[in-house]
Biotite code that builds the C-alpha atoms (Angstrom):
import biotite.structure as struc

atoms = struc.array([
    struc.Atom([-22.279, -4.458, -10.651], chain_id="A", res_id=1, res_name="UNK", atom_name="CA", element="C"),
    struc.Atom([-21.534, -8.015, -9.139], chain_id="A", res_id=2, res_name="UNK", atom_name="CA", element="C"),
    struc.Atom([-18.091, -9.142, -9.542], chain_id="A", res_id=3, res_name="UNK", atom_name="CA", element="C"),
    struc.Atom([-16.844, -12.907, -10.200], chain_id="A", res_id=4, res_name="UNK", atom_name="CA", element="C"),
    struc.Atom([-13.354, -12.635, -9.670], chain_id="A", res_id=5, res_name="UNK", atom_name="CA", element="C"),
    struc.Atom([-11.412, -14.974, -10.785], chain_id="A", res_id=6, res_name="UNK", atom_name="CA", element="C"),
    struc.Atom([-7.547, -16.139, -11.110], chain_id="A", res_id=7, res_name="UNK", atom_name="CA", element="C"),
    struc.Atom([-5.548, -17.746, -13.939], chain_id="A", res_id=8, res_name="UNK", atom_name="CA", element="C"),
    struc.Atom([-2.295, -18.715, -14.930], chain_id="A", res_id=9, res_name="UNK", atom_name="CA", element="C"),
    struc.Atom([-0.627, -20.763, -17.699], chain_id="A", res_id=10, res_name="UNK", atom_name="CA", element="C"),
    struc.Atom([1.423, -22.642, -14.992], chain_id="A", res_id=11, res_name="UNK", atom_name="CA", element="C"),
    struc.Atom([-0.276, -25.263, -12.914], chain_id="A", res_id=12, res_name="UNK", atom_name="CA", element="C"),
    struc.Atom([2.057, -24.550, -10.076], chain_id="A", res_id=13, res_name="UNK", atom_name="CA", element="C"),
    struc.Atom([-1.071, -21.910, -8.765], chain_id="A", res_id=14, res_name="UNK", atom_name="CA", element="C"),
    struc.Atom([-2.830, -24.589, -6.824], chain_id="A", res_id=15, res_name="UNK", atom_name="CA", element="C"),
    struc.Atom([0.066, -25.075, -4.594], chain_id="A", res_id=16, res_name="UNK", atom_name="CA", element="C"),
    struc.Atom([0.580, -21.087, -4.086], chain_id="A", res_id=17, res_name="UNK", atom_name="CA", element="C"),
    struc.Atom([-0.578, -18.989, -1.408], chain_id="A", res_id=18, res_name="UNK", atom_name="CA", element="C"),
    struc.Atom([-3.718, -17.726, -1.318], chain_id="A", res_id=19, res_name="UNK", atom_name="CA", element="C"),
    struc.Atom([-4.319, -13.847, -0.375], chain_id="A", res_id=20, res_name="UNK", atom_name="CA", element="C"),
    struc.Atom([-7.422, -12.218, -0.005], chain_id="A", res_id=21, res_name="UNK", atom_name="CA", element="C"),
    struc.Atom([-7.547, -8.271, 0.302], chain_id="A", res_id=22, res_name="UNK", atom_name="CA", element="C"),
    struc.Atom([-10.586, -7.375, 2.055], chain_id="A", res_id=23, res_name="UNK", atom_name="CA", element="C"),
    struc.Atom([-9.978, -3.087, 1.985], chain_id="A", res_id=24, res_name="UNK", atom_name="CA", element="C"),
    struc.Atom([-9.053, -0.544, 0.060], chain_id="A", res_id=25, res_name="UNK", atom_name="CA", element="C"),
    struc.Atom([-7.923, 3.024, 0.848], chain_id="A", res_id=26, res_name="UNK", atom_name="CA", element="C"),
    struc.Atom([-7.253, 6.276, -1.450], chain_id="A", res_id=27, res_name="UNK", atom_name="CA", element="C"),
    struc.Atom([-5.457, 9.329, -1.044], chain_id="A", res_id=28, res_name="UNK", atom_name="CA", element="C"),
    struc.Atom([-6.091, 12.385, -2.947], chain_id="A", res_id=29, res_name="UNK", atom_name="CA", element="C"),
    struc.Atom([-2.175, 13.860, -2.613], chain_id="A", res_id=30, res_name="UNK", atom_name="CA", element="C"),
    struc.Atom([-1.865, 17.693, -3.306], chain_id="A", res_id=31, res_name="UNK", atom_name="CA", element="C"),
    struc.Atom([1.420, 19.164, -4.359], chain_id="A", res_id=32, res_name="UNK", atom_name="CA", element="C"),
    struc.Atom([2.086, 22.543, -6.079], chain_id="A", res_id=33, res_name="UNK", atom_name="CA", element="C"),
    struc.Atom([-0.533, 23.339, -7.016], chain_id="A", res_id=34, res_name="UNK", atom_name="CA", element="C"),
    struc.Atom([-1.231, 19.440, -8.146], chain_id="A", res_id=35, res_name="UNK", atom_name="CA", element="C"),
    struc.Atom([-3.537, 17.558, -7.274], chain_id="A", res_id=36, res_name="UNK", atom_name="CA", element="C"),
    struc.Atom([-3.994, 13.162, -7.984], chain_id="A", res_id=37, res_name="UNK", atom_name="CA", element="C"),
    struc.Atom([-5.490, 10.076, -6.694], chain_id="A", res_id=38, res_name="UNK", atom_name="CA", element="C"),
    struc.Atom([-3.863, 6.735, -5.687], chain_id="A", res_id=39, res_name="UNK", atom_name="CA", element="C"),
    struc.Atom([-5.359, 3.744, -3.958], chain_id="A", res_id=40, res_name="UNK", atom_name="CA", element="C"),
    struc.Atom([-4.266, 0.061, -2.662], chain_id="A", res_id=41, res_name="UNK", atom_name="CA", element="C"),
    struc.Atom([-5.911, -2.931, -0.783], chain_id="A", res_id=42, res_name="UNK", atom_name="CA", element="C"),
    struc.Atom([-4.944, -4.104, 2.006], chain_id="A", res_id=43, res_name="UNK", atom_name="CA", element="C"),
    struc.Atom([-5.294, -7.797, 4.275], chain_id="A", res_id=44, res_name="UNK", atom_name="CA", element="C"),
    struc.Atom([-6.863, -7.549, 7.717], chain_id="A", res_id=45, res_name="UNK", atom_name="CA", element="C"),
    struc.Atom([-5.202, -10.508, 8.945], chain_id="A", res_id=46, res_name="UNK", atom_name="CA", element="C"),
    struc.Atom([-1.670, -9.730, 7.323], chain_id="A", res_id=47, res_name="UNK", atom_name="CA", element="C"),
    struc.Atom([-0.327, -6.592, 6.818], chain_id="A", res_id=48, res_name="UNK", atom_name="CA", element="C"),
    struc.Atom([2.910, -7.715, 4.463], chain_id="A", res_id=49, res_name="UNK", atom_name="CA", element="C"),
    struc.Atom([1.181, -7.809, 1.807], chain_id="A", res_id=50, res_name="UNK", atom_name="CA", element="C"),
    struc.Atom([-0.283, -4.329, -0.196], chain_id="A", res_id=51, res_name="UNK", atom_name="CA", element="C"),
    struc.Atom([-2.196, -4.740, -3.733], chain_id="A", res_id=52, res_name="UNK", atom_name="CA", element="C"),
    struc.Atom([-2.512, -1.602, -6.353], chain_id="A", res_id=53, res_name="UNK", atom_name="CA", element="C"),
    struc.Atom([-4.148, -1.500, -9.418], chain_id="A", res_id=54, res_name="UNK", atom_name="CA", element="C"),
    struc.Atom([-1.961, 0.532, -12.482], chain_id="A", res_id=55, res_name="UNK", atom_name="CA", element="C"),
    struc.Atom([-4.231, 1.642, -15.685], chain_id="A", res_id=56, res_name="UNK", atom_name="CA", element="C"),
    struc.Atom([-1.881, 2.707, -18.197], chain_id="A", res_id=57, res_name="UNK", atom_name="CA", element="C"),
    struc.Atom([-2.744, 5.318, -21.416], chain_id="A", res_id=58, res_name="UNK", atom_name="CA", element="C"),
    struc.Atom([-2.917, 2.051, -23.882], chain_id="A", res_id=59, res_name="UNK", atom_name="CA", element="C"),
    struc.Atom([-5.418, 0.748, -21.934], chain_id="A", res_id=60, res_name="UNK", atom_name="CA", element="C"),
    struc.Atom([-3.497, -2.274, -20.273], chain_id="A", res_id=61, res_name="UNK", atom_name="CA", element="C"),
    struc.Atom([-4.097, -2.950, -16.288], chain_id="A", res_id=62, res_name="UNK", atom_name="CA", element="C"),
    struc.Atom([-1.553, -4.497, -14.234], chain_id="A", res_id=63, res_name="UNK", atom_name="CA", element="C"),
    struc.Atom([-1.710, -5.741, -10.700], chain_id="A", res_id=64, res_name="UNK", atom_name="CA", element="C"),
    struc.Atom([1.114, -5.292, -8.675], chain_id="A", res_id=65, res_name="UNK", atom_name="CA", element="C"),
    struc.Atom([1.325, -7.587, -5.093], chain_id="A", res_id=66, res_name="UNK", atom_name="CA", element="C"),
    struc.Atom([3.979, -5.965, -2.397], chain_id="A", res_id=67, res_name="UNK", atom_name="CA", element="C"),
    struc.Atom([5.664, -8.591, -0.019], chain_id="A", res_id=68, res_name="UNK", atom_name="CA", element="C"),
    struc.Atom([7.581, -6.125, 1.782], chain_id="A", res_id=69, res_name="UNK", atom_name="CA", element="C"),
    struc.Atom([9.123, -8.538, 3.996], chain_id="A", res_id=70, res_name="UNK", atom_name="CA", element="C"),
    struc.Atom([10.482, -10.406, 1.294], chain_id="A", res_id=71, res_name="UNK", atom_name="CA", element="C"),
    struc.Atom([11.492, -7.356, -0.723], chain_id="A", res_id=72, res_name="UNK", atom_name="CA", element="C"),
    struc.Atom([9.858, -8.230, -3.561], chain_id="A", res_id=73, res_name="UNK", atom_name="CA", element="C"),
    struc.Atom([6.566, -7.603, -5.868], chain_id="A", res_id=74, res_name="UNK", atom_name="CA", element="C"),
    struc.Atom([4.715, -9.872, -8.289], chain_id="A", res_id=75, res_name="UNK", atom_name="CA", element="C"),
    struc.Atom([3.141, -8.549, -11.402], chain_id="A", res_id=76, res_name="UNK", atom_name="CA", element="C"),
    struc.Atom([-0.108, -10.091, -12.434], chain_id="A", res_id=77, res_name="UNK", atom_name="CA", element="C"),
    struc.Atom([-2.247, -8.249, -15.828], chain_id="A", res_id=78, res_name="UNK", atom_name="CA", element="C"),
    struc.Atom([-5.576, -8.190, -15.952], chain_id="A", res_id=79, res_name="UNK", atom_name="CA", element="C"),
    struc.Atom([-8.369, -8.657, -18.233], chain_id="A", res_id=80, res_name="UNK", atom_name="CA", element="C"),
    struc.Atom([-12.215, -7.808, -17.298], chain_id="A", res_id=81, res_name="UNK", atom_name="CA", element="C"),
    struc.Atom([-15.226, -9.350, -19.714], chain_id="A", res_id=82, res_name="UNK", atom_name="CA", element="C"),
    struc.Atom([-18.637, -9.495, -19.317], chain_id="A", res_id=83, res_name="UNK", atom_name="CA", element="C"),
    struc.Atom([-20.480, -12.759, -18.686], chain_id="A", res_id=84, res_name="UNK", atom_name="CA", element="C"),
    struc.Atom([-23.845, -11.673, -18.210], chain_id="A", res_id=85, res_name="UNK", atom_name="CA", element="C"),
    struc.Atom([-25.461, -8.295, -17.454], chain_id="A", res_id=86, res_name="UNK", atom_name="CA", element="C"),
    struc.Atom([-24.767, -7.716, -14.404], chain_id="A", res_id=87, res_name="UNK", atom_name="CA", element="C"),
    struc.Atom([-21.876, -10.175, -13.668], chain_id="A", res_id=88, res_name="UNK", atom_name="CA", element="C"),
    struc.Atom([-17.757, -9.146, -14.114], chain_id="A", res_id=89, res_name="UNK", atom_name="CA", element="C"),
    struc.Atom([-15.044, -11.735, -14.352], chain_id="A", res_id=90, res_name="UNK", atom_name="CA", element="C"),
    struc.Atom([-11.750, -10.057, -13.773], chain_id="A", res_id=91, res_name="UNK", atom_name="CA", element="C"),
    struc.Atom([-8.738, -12.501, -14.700], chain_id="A", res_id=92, res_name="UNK", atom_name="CA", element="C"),
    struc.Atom([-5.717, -11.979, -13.034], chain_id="A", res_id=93, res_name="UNK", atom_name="CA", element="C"),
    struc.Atom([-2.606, -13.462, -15.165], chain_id="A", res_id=94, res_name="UNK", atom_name="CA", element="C"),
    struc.Atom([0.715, -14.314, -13.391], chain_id="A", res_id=95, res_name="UNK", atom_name="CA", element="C"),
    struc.Atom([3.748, -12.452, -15.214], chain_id="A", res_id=96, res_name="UNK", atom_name="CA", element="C"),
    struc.Atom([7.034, -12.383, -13.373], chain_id="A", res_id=97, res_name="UNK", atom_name="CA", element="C"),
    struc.Atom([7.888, -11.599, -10.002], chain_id="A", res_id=98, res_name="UNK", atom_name="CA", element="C"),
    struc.Atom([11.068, -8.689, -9.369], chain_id="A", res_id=99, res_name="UNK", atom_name="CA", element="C"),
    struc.Atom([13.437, -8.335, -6.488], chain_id="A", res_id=100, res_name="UNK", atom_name="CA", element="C"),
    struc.Atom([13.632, -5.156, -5.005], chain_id="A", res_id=101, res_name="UNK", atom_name="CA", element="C"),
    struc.Atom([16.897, -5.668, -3.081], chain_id="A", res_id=102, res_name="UNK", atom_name="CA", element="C"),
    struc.Atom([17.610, -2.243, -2.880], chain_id="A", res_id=103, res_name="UNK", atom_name="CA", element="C"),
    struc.Atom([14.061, -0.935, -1.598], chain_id="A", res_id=104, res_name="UNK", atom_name="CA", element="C"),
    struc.Atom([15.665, -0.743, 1.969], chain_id="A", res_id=105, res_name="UNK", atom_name="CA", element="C"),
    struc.Atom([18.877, 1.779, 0.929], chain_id="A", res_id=106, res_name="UNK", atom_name="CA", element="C"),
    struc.Atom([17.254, 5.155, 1.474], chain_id="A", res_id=107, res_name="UNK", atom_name="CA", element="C"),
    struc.Atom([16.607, 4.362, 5.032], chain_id="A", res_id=108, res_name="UNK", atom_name="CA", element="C"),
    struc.Atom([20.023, 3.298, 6.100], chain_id="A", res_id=109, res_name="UNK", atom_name="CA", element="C"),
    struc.Atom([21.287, 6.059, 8.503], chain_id="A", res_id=110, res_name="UNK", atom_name="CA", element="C"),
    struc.Atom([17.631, 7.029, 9.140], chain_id="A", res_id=111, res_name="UNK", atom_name="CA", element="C"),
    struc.Atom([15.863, 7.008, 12.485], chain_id="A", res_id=112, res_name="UNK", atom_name="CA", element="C"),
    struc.Atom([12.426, 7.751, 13.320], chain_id="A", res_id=113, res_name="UNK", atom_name="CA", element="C"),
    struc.Atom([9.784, 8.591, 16.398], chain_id="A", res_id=114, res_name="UNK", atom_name="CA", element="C"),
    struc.Atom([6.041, 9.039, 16.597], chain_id="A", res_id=115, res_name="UNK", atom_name="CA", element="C"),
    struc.Atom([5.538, 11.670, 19.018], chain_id="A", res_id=116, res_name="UNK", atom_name="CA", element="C"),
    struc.Atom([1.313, 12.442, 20.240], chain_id="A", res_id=117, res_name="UNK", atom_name="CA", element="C"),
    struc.Atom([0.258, 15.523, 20.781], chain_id="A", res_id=118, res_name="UNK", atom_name="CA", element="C"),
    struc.Atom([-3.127, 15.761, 21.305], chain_id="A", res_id=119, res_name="UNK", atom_name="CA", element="C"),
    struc.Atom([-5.972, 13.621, 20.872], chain_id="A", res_id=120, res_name="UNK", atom_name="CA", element="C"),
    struc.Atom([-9.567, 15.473, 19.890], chain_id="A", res_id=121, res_name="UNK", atom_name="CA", element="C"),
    struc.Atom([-12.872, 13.658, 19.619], chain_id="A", res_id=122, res_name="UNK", atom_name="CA", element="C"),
    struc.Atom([-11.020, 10.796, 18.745], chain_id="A", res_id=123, res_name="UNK", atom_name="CA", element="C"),
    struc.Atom([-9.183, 12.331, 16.758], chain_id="A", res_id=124, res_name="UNK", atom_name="CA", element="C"),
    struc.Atom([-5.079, 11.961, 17.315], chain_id="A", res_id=125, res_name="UNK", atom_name="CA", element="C"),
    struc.Atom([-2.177, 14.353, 16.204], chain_id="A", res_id=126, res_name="UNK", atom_name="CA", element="C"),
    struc.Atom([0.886, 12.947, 15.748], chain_id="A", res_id=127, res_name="UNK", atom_name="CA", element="C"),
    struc.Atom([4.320, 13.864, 14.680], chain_id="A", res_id=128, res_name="UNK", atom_name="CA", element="C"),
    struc.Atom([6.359, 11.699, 12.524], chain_id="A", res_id=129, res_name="UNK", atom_name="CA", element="C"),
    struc.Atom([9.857, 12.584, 13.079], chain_id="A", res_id=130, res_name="UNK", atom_name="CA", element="C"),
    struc.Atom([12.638, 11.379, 10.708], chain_id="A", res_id=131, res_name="UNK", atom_name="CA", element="C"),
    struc.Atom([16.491, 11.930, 12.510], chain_id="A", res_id=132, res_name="UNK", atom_name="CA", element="C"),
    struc.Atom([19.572, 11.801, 10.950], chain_id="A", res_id=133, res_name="UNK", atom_name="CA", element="C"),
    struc.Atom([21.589, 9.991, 13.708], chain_id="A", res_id=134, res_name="UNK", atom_name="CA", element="C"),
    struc.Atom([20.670, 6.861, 16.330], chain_id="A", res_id=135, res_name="UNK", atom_name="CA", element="C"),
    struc.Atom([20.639, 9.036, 18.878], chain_id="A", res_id=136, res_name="UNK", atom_name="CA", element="C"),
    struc.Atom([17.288, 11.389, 17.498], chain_id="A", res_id=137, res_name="UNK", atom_name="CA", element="C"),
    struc.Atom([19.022, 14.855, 18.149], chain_id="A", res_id=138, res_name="UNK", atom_name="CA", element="C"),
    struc.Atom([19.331, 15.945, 14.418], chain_id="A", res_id=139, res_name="UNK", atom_name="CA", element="C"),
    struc.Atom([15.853, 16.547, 12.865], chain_id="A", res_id=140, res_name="UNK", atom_name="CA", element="C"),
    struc.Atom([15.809, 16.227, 8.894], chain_id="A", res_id=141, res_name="UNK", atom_name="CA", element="C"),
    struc.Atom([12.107, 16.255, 8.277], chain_id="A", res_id=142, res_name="UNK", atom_name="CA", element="C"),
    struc.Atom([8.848, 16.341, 9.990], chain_id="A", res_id=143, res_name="UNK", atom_name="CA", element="C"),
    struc.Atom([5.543, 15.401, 9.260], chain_id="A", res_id=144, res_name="UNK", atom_name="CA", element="C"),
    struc.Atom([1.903, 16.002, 11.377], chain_id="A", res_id=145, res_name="UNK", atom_name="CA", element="C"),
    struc.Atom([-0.485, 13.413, 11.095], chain_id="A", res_id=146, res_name="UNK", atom_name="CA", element="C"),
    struc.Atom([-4.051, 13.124, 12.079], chain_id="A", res_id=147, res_name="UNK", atom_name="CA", element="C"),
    struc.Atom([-4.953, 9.604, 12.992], chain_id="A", res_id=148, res_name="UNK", atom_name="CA", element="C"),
    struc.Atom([-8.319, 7.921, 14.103], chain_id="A", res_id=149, res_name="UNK", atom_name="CA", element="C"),
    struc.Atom([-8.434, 4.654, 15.699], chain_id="A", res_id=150, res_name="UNK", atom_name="CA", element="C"),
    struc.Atom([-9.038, 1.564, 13.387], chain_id="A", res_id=151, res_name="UNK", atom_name="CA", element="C"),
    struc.Atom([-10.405, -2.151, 13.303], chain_id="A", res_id=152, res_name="UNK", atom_name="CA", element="C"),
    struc.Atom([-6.798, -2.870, 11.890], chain_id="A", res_id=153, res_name="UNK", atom_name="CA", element="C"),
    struc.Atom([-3.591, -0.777, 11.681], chain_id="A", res_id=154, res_name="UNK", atom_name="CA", element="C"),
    struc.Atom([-3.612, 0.382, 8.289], chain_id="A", res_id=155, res_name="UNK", atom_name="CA", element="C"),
    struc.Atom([-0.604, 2.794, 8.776], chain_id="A", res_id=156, res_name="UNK", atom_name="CA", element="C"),
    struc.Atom([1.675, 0.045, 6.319], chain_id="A", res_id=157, res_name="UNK", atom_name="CA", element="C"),
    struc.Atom([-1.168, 0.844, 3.545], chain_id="A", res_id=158, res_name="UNK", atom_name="CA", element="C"),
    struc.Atom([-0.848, 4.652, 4.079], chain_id="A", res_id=159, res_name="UNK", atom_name="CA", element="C"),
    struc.Atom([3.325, 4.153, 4.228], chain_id="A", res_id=160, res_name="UNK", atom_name="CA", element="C"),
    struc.Atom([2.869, 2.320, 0.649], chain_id="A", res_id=161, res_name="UNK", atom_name="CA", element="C"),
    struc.Atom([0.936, 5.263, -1.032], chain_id="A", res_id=162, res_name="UNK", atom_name="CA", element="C"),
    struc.Atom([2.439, 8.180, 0.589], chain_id="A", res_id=163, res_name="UNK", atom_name="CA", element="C"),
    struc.Atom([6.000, 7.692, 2.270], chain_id="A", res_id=164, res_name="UNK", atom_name="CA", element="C"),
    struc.Atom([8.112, 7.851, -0.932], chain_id="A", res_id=165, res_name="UNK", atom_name="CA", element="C"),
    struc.Atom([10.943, 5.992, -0.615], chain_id="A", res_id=166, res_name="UNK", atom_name="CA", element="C"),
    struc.Atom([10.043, 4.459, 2.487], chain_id="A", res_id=167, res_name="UNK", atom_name="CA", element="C"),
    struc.Atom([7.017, 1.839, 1.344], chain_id="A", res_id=168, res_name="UNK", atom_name="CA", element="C"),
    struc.Atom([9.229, -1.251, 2.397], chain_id="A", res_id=169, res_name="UNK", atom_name="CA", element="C"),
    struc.Atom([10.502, -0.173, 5.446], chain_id="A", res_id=170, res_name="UNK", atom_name="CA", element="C"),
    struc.Atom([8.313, -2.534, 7.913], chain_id="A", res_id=171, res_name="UNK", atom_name="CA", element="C"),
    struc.Atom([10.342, -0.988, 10.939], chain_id="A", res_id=172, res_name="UNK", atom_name="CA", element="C"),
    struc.Atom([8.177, 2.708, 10.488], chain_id="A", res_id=173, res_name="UNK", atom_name="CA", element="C"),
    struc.Atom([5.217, 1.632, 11.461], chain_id="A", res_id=174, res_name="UNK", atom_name="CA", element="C"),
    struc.Atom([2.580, 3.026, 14.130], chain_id="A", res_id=175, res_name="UNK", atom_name="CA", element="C"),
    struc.Atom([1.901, 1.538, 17.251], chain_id="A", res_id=176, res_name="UNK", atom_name="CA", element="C"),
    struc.Atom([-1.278, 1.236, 17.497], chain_id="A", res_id=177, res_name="UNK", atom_name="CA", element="C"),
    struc.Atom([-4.541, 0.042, 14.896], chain_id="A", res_id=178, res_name="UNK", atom_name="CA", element="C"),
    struc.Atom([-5.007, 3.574, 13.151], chain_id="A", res_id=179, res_name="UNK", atom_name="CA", element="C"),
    struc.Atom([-5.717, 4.870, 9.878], chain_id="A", res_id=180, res_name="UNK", atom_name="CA", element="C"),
    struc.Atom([-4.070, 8.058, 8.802], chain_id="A", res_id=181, res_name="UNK", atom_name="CA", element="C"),
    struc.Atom([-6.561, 10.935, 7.441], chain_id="A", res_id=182, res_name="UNK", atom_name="CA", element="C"),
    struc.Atom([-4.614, 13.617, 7.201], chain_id="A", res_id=183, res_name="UNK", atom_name="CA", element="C"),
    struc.Atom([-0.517, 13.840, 6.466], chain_id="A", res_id=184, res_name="UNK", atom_name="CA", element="C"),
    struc.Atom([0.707, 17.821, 6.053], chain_id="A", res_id=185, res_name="UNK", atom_name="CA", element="C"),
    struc.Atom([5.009, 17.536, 5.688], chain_id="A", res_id=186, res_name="UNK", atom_name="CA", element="C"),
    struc.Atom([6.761, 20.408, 7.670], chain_id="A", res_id=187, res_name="UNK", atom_name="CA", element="C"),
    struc.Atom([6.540, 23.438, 5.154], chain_id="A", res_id=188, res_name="UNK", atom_name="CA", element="C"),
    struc.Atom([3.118, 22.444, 3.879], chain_id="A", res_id=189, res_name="UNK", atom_name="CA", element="C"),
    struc.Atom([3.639, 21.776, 0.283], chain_id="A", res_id=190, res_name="UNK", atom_name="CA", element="C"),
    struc.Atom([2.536, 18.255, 0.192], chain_id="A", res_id=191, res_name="UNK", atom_name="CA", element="C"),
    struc.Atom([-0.675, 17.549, 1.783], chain_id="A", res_id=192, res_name="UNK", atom_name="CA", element="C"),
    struc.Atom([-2.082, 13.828, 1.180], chain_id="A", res_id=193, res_name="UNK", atom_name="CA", element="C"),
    struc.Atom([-5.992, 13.248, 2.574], chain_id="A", res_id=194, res_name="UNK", atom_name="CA", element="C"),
    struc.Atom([-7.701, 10.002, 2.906], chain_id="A", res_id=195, res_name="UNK", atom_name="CA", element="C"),
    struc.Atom([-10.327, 10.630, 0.319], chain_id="A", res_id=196, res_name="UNK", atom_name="CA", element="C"),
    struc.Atom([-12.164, 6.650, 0.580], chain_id="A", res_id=197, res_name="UNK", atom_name="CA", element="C"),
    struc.Atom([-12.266, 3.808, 2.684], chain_id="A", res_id=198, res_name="UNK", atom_name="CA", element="C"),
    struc.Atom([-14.045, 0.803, 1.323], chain_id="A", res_id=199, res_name="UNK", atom_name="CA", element="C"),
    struc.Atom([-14.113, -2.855, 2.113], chain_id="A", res_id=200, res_name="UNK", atom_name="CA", element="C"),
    struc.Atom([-13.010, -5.264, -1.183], chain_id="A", res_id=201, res_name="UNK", atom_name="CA", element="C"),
    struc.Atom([-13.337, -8.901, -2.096], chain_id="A", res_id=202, res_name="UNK", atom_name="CA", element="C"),
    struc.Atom([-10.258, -9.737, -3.969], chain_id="A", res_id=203, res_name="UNK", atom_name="CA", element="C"),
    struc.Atom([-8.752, -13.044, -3.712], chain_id="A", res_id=204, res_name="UNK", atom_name="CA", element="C"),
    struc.Atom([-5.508, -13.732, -5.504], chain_id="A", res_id=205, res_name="UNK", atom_name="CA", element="C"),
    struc.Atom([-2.796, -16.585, -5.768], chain_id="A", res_id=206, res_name="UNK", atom_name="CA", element="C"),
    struc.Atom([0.612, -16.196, -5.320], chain_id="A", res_id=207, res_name="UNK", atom_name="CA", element="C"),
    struc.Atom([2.640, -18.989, -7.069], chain_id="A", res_id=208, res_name="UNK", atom_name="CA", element="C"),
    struc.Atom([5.204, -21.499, -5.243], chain_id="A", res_id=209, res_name="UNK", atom_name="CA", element="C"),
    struc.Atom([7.110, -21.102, -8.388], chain_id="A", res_id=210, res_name="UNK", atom_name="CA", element="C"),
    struc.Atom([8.153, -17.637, -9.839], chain_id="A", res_id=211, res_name="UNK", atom_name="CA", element="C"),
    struc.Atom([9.388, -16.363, -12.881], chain_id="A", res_id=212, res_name="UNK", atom_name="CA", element="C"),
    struc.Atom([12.150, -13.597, -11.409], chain_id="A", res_id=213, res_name="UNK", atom_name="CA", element="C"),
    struc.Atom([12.773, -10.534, -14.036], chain_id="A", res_id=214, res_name="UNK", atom_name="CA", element="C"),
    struc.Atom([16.259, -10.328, -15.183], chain_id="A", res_id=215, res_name="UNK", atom_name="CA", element="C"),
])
């Protein structure tokens, strides 16, 4: 099905806002006891600061939520999807309210981490993801092995979003390199997350000049 995407709010302010286009999206099939479930965001090839994910909730109501972890802060958009013709979508994206997340950055105070290779098979890299409890890196608290193939783009941020509970703002972790994680097993193997999709997208939104902060 063709899709006509398109972009509305009440304000006017959205032709002076800045314009984002998210060109890929990635999911992750997560598996912990004995549970398994799907989550997926978009991504920008030209700007990784910016992460895009979709929420469908039980009433039926979608909401679009836009990540600017930089600016520790996300902006909620809902969206509506009607049919124009057969074959043709148009998906409207209305602005809500932007929130502050001034505290995303807490849980990694006192936290320092290392990527450390350890083999790279038909292209194929294993890598450790080391988190350390002082600046130094000689107390270990948790571990993770990654398997990581080479990319167009580093998409590592878009894997940190989905999978690195409480660590999605945390620009700092990042890998070195333009990789895309397939595999993530944590040290005692109870939570496994594998890249189940890789897709490119088409979705252009606007970000307003002007926003409308929660309280």
């Amino acid at each position: 099905m063709k899709l006509f995407l398109t972009f509305f709010l009440a304000s006017l302010t959205t032709v002076f806002g800045q314009k984002l286009n998210f060109d890929i999206m990635v999911e992750y099939t997560t598996t912990y006891e004995n549970s398994n479930y799907d989550k997926s965001a978009y991504a920008m090839s030209s700007n990784d600061n910016y992460i895009l994910k979709i929420v469908s909730y039980a009433d039926g109501q979608k909401i679009a939520y836009v990540a600017d972890l930089k600016g520790l802060k996300s902006h909620e958009f809902s969206i509506t999807e009607s049919i124009i013709e057969n074959d043709l979508k148009n998906i409207k994206f209305t602005y809500i309210k932007t929130v502050k997340h001034k505290f995303a950055r807490t849980m990694a105070r006192g936290i320092y981490f290392d990527f450390v290779s350890e083999s790279n098979n038909d292209g194929v890299k294993t890598v450790k993801l080391n988190s350390y409890k002082n600046k130094a890196k000689t107390k270990l608290s948790n571990s993770l092995e990654l398997k990581i193939i080479k990319s167009e783009v580093n998409l590592f941020p878009l894997f940190r979003f989905l999978c690195l509970h409480p660590f999605e703002y945390i620009t700092e972790l990042n890998y070195n390199g333009a990789g895309l994680v397939t595999n993530c097993i944590n040290k005692n193997g109870l939570k496994i997350h594998v890249l189940k999709a890789i897709e490119e997208a088409n979705l252009e939104l606007t970000i307003p000049n002007l926003f409308k902060f929660a309280p």
